[in-house]
C-alpha positions in Angstrom: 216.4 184.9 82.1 217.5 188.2 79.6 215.0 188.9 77.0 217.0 188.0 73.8 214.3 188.2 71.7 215.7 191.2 69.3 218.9 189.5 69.2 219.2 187.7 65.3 222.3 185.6 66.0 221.6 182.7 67.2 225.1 181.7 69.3 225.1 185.5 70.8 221.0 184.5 71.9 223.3 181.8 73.3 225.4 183.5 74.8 223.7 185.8 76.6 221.1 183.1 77.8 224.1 181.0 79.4 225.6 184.6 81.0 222.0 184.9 82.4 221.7 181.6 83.9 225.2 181.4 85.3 224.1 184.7 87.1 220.8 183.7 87.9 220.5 182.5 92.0 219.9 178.5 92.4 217.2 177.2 92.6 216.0 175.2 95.8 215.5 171.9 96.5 212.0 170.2 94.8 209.4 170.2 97.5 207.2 167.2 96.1 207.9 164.8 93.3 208.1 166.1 89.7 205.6 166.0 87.6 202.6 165.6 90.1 200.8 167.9 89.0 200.2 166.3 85.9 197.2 164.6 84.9 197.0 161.3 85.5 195.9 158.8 83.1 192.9 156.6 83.3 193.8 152.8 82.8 192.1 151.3 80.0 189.5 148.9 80.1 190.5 145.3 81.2 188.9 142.5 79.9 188.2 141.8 76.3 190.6 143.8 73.6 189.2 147.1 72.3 190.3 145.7 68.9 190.9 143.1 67.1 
């Protein structure tokens, strides 16, 4: 991606973000599912409610 960060108007940041990314080779296909490596959450407590 350009480095538009001394450019002040914000549709020619656009602009040259979109040139950048047209030009830019693809990406390849995703190897495993997205997001895994995020954390997983622990499930909550079963039983009685937490509050009431």
């Amino acid at each position: 991606m350009a480095n538009t960060k001394a450019v002040e108007d914000v549709l020619e940041r656009k602009k040259i973000k979109r040139a950048a990314r047209k030009k830019a080779a693809p990406k390849g296909p995703r190897t495993g599912p997205r997001g895994e490596n995020k954390q997983k959450l622990k499930k909550a407590a079963r039983g009685q409610a937490k509050r009431k």
